[in-house]
C-alpha positions as CSV (number, residue, x, y, z in Angstrom):
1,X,105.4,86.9,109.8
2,X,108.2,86.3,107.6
3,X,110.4,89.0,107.2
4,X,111.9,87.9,103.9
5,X,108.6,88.6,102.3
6,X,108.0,91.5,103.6
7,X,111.3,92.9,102.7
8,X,110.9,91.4,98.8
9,X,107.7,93.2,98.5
10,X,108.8,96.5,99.8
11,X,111.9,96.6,97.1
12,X,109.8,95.9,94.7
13,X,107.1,97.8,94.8
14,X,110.0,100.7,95.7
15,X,111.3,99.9,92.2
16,X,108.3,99.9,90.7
17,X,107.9,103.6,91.8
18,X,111.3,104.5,90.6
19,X,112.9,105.1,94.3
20,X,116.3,104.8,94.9
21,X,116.8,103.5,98.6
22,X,117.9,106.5,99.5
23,X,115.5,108.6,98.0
24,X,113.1,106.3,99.8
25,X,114.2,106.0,103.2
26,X,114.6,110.4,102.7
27,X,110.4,110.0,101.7
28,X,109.5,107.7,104.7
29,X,112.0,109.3,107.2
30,X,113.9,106.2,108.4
31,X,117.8,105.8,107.6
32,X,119.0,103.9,104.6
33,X,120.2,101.1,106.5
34,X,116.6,100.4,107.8
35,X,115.7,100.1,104.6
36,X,117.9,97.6,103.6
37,X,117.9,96.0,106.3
38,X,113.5,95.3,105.9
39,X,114.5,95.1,102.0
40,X,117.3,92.0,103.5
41,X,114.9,90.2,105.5
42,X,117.2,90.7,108.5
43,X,114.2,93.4,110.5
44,X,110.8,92.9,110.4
45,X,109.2,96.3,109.1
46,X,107.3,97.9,111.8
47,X,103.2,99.2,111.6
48,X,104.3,102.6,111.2
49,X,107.0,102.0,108.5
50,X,104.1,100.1,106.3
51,X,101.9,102.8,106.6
52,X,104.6,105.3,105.8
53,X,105.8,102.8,102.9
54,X,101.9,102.3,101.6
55,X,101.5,106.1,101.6
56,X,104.7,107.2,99.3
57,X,104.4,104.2,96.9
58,X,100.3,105.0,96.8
59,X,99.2,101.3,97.1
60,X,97.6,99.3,99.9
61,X,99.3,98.2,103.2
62,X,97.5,94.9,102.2
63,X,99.6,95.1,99.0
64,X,102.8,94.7,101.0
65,X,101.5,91.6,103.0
66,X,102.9,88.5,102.0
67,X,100.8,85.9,99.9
């Protein structure tokens, strides 16, 4: 899995929404530097922060997968 683009996906389907990263990490319940950190490709986001992501931003976990 390539971290890169998962982290590309979740930033910008975050800024699609209108979420600040720390308005987002607050919604998901995970620290800002998590976030950037997925958002940096430098952590590979785990199950439960996709289906926390998926929920807040209303789309797909599918939606976040990379092509």
């Amino acid at each position: 899995m390539d971290s890169t683009s998962w982290g590309r996906r979740v930033k910008a389907f975050r800024k699609l929404k209108g979420y600040t990263q720390i308005d987002f990490a607050k919604s998901i319940g995970v620290s800002v530097s998590v976030v950037g950190e997925i958002e940096r490709g430098k952590r590979v986001p785990s199950e439960e922060f996709l289906l926390k992501t998926s929920e807040t931003l209303d789309i797909a976990i599918a939606e976040l997968k990379p092509k």
